[in-house]
C-alpha distance (Angstrom), angle and dihedral (degrees) to the residues before:
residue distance angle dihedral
X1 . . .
X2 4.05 . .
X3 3.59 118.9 .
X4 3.94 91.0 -120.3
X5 3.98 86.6 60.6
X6 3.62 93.2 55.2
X7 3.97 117.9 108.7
X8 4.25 105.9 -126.6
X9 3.91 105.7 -83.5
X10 3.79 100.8 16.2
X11 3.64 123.7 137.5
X12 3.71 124.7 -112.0
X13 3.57 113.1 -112.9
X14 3.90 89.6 -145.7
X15 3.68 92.7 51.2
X16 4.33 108.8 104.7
X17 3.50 107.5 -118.7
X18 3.25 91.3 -123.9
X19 4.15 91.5 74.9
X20 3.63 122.5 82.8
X21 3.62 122.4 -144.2
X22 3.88 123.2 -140.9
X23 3.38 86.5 -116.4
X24 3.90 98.1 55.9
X25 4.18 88.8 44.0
X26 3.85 82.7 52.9
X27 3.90 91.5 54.9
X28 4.30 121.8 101.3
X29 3.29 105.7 -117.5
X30 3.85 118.6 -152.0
X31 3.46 119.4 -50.8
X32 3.87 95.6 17.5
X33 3.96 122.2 107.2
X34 3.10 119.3 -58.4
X35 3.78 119.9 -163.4
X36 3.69 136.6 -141.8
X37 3.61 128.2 -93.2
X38 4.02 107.4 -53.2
X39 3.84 127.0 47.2
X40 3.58 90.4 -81.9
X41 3.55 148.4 21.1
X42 3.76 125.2 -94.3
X43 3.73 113.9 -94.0
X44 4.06 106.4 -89.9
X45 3.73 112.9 -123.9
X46 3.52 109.3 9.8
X47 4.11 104.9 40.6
X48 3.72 121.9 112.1
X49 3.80 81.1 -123.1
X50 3.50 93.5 59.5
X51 3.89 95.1 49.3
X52 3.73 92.2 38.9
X53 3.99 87.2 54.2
X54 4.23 85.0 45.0
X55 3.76 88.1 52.7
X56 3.94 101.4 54.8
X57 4.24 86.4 32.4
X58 4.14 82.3 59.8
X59 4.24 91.6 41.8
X60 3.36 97.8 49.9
X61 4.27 87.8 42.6
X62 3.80 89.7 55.7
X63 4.08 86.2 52.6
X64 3.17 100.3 42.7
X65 4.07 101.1 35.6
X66 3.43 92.7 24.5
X67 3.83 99.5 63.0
X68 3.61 85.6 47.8
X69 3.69 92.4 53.9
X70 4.05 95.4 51.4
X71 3.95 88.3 55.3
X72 4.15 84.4 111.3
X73 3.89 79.3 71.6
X74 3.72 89.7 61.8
X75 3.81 108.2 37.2
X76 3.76 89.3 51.8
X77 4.16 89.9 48.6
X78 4.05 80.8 40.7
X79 3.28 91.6 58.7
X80 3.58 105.7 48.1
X81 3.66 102.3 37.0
X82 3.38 145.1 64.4
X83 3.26 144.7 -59.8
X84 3.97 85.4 9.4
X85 4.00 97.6 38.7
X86 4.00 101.3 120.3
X87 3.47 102.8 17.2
X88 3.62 133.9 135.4
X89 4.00 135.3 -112.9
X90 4.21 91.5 15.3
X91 3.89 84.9 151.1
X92 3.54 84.5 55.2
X93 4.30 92.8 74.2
X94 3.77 86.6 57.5
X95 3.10 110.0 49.1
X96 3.93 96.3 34.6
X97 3.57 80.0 69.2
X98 3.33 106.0 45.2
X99 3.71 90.3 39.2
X100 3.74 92.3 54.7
X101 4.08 87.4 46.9
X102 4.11 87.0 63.2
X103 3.52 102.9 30.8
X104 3.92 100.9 50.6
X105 3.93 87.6 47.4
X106 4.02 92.3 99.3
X107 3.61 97.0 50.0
X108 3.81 90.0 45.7
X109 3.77 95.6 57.5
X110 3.69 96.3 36.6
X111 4.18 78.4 60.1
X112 3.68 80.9 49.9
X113 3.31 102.2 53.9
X114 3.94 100.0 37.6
X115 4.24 84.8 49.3
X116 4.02 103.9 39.1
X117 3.62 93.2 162.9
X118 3.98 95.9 39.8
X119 3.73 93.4 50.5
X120 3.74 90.1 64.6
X121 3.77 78.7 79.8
X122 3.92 103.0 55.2
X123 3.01 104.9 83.6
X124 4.51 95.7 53.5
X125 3.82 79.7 43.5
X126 3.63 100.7 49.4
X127 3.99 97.2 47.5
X128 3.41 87.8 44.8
X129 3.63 92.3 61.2
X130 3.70 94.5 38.9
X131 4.19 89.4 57.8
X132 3.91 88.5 51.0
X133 3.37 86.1 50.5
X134 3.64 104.0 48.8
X135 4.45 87.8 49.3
X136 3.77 84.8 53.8
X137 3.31 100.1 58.7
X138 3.47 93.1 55.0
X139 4.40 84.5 85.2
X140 3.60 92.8 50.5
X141 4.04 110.8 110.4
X142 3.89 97.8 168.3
X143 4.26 135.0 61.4
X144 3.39 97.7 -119.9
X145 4.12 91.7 53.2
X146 3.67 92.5 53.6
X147 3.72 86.0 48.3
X148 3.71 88.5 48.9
X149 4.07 104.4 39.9
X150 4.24 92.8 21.1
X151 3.83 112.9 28.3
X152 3.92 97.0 35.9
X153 3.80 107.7 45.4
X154 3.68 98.5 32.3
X155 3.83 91.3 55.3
X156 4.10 82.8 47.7
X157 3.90 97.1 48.0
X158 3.83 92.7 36.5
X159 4.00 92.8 58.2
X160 3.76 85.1 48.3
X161 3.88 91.5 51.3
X162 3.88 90.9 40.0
X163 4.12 107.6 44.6
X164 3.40 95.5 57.8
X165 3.98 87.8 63.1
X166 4.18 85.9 56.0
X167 3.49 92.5 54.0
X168 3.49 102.5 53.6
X169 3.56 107.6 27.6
X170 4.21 83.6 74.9
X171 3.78 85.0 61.8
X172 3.98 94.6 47.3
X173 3.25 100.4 42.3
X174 3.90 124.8 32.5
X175 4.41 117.0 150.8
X176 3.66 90.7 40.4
X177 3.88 93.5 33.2
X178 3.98 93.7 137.7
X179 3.58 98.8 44.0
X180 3.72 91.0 60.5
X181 3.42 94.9 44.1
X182 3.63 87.6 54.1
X183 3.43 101.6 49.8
X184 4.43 88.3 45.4
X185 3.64 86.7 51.1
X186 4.23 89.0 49.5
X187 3.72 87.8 67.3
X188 3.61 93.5 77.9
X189 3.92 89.9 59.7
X190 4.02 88.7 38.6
X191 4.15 83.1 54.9
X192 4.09 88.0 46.9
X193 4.02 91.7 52.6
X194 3.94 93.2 47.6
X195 4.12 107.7 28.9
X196 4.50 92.2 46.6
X197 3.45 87.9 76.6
X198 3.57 110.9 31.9
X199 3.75 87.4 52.8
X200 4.03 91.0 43.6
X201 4.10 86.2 61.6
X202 4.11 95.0 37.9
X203 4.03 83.0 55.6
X204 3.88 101.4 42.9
X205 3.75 93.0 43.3
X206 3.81 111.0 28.7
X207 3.90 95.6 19.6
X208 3.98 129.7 -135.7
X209 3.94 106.1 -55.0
X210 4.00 87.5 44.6
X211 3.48 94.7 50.9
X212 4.28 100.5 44.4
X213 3.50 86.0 47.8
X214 4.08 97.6 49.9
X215 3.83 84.9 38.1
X216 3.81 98.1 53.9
X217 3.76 92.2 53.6
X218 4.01 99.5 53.3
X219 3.91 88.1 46.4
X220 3.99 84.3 51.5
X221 4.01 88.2 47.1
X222 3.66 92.3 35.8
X223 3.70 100.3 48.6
X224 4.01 117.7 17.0
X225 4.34 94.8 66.2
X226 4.44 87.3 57.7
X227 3.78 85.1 54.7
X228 3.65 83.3 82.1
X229 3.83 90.9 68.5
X230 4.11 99.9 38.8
X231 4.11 87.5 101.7
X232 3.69 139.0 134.9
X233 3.59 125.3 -106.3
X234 3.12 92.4 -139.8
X235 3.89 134.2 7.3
X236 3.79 118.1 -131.5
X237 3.43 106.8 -156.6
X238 4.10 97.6 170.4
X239 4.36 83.3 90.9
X240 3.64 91.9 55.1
X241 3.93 109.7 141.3
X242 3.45 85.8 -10.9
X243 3.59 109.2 56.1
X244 3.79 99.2 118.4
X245 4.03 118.1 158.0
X246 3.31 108.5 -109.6
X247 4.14 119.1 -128.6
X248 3.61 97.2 -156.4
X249 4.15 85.0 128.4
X250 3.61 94.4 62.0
X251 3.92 85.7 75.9
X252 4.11 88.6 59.9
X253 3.65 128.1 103.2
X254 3.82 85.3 -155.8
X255 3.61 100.1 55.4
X256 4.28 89.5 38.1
X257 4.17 85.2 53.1
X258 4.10 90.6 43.2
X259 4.12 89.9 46.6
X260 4.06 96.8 49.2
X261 3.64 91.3 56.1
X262 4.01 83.6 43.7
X263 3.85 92.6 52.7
X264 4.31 93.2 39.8
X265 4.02 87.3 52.1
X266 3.59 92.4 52.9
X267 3.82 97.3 43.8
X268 3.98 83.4 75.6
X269 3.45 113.7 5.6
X270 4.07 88.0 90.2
X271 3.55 94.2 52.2
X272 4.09 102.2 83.7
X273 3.68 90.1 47.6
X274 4.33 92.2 50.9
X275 3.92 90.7 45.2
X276 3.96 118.1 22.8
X277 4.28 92.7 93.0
X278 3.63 83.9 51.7
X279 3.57 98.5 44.4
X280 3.53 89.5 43.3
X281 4.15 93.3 56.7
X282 3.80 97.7 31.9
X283 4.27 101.2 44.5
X284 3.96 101.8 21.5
X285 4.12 92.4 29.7
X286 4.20 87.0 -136.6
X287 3.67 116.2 169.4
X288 4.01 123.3 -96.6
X289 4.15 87.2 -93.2
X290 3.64 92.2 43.8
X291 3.75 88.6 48.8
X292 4.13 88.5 58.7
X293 3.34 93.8 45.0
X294 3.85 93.6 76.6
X295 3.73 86.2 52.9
X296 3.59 92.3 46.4
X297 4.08 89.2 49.3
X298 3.80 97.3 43.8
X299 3.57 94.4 46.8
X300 4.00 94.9 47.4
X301 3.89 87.1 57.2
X302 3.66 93.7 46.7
X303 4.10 86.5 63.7
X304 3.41 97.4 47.7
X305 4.06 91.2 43.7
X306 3.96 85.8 53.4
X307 3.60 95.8 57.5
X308 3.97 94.7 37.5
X309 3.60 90.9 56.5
X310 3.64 100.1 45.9
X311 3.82 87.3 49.7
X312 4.25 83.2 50.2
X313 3.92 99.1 37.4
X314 4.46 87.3 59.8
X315 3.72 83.9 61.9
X316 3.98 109.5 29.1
X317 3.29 129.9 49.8
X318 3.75 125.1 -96.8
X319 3.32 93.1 -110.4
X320 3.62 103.8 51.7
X321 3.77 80.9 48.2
X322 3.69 97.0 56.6
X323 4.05 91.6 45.2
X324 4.06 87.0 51.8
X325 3.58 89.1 50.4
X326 3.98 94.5 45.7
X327 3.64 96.1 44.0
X328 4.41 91.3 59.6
X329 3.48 87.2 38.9
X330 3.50 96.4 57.3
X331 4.12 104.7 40.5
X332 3.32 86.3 36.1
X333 4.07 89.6 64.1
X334 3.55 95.6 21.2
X335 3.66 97.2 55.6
X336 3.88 111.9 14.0
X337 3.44 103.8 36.0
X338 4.01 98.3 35.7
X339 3.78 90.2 50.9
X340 4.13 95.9 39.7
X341 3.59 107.1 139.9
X342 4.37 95.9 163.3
X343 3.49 140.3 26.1
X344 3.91 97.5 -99.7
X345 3.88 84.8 53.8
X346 3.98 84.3 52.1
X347 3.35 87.0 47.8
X348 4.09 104.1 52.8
X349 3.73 81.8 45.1
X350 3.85 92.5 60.2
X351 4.17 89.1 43.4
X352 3.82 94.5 52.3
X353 3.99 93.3 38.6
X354 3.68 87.4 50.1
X355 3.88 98.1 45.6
X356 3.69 98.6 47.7
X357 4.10 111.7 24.5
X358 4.04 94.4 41.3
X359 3.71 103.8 59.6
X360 3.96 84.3 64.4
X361 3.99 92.6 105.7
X362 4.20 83.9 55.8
X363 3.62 93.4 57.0
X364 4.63 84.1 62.2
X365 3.60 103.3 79.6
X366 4.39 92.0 58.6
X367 4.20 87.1 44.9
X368 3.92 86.0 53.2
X369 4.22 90.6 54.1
X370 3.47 88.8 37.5
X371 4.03 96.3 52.8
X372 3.41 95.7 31.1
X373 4.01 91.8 57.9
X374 3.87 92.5 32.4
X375 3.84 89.4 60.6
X376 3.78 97.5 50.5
X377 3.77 90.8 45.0
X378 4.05 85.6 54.6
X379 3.86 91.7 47.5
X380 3.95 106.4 -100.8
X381 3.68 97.1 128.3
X382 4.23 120.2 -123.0
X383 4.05 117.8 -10.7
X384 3.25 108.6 -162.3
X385 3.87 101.8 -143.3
X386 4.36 90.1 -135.1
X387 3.47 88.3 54.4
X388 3.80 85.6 51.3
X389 4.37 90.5 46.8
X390 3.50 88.4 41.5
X391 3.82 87.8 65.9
X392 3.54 99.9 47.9
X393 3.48 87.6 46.8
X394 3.88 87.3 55.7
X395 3.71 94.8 48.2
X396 3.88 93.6 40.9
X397 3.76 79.4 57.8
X398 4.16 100.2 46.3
X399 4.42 80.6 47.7
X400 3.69 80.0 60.8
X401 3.60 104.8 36.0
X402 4.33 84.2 52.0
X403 3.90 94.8 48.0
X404 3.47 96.1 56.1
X405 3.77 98.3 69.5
X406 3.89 91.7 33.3
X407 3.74 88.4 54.7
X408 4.05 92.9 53.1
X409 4.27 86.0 48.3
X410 3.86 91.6 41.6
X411 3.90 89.8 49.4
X412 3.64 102.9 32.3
X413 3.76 118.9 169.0
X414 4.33 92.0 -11.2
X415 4.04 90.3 145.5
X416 3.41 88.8 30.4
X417 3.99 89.1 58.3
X418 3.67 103.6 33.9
X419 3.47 84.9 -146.6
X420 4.05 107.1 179.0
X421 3.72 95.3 -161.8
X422 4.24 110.4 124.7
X423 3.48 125.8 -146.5
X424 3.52 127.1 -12.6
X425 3.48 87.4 -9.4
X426 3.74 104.6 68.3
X427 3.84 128.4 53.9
X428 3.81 88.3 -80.9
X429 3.65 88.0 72.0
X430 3.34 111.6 87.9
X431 3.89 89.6 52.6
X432 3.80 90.8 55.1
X433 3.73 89.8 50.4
X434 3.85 86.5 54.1
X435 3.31 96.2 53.0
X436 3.41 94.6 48.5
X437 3.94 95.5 55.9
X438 3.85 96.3 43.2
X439 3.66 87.8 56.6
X440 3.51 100.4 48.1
X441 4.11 87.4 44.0
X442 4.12 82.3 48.8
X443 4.06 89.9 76.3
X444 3.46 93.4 50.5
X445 4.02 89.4 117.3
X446 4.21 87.2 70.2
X447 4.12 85.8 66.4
X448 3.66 97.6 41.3
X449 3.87 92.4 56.4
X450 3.61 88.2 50.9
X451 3.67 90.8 58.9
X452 3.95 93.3 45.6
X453 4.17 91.4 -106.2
X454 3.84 85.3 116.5
């Protein structure tokens, strides 16, 4: 056979076996990456694959996260309506789901990383799930139902949706790596700003089962047709049924330090979202719109403060980050909120709160490099740096889990009372004075460093 009627890359017959060709050396062998269709991977950061794969990442956040953060919408129409008007552990619903969205995270990419090619799949399957689950809870008439059909397997399905997302976006996107996990994670606020009041109407005018049902077919419509381009650059197949995260970290003063100020921000940073349409109504006696409005406001800042503070955190260290973010947080609560006597003072509260304690998430990807190289410089082998977010996703998610019941005791009875006291004054206040302290106690890390602990 001439060389000329050779197809590219095939072997000459006349070539001993024993000979390797460039061509064959060049070759993956088995259990090396393996890349998606074409002879190469799409260029990381600046491909219209990787900003296509950003774009449906940051629609199916704003679902997912979104929803999650318009839940003020419900407790307050929980609250004052039946059959749930009067009933206990409302917060609960919220922040079972949003609690079960952080803490299953490290199981979910473990499953990702032991099944590669399967997980190409989570994200269809878990939105899937999450619209079934919305339309079902559409027959549920008591709190612990919605917990059951609503709180529970949307948290499940969303993390399945969601974790994908993490796991790839570190192969799309590498030099600007935290801005574009800051501006994904700001479509959870964007989805707070725009869902509040569509839901607010769908509830006043076509009531609950109306409104779940309507609601989980636009997030099927919405969501399921970008699963098609929530896929990895590459796919690593060398973790296959063995891909486990590995915990080395958990052995690291660094990463113990960086996760106690993760778990203390949590604890309260939820709170505001939960109660600030009932707070609104019940202390400053503001009309249903009015009552959304903070929502709106507070969840409008929070986007902005994601993608600020991923911009900041590739140029700062996390812990000057963190102590910027705790600082607003806390005179933001401590000062504007706790002495609120109007709406506009409501309002600046929700702007400041927004700008400063939401961009927390962005500040993650610099305390994974800065764990991860920390705990090999101290002699604890590799740390992988997901195995590191998938903790602070996990305590993010216990904060969450914990607040929800210390919310209902902090706020006991508030609709229930009609108390019209603002601030620190009315029942609302010791919740406000929580917040306040967990933030400051969030920025913690800044202190530590000075002392050499960090």
């Amino acid at each position: 056979m001439s060389p000329a009627s050779r197809q590219p890359g095939e072997r000459d017959p006349l070539l001993p076996k024993d000979v390797t060709t460039p061509q064959e050396e060049a070759a993956p062998d088995a259990g090396q990456q393996v890349y998606t269709p074409g002879a190469s991977p799409a260029k990381a950061d600046s491909s219209r694959e990787a900003w296509l794969f950003l774009a449906a990442c940051w629609v199916v956040e704003a679902f997912v996260f979104g929803f999650g953060l318009s839940f003020g919408v419900f407790q307050d129409y929980y609250s004052s309506h039946p059959p749930f008007a009067g009933a206990n552990n409302i917060a609960a619903i919220g922040t079972t789901t949003t609690g079960i969205l952080y803490m299953g995270t490290p199981l979910v990419i473990a499953l990702c990383r032991r099944l590669p090619h399967a997980a190409r799949w989570f994200t269809l399957a878990g939105l899937l799930v999450a619209s079934l689950s919305l339309a079902a809870s559409s027959m549920c008439v008591t709190v612990p139902q919605l917990i059951a059909v609503l709180g529970v397997p949307f948290g499940l399905a969303g993390c399945f949706a969601f974790c994908p997302c993490i796991i790839y976006i570190d192969q799309w996107f590498i030099k600007r790596k935290s801005l574009a996990m800051g501006i994904m994670f700001s479509a959870g606020g964007f989805g707070g700003v725009v869902f509040p009041p569509l839901l607010e109407r769908m509830l006043r005018e076509l009531g609950f089962a109306s409104t779940m049902q309507i609601w989980a077919g636009v997030t099927c419509i919405a969501t399921v047709p970008l699963a098609y381009y929530i896929k990895p650059r590459q796919i690593d197949t060398s973790d296959e049924h063995t891909g486990l995260l590995s915990m080395r970290c958990l052995g690291s003063r660094v990463f113990a330090l960086y996760q106690l100020a993760n778990l203390i921000q949590a604890a309260g940073y939820f709170l505001p979202a939960i109660y600030l349409p009932l707070y609104a109504r019940v202390a400053l006696n503001a009309s249903d719109t009015q009552s959304v409005l903070a929502l709106i406001v507070l969840n409008c800042a929070t986007t902005i403060g994601c993608v600020a503070m991923g911009a900041l955190a590739d140029h700062w260290h996390p812990t000057t980050c963190g102590a910027v973010s705790a600082l607003g947080a806390t005179l933001s609560t401590a000062l504007l909120w706790g002495f609120s006597s109007s709406l506009p003072a409501l309002y600046t509260f929700c702007v400041a709160y927004g700008l400063f304690a939401g961009g927390w998430p962005s500040i993650w990807p610099e305390v994974m490099s800065e764990v991860a190289r920390r705990a090999e410089r101290a002699g604890h082998g590799y740390t992988d740096p997901l195995a590191v977010y998938s903790l602070l996703v996990l305590g993010r998610g216990i904060g969450n889990m914990v607040s929800g019941p210390l919310s209902d005791w902090l706020v006991h009875g508030a609709a229930a009372h009609g108390h019209s006291g603002i601030g620190y004054a009315g029942v609302f206040g010791p919740m406000i004075a929580f917040t306040s302290v967990t933030g400051l106690l969030s920025g913690m890390n800044l202190l530590w460093k000075y002392f050499g602990w960090l």
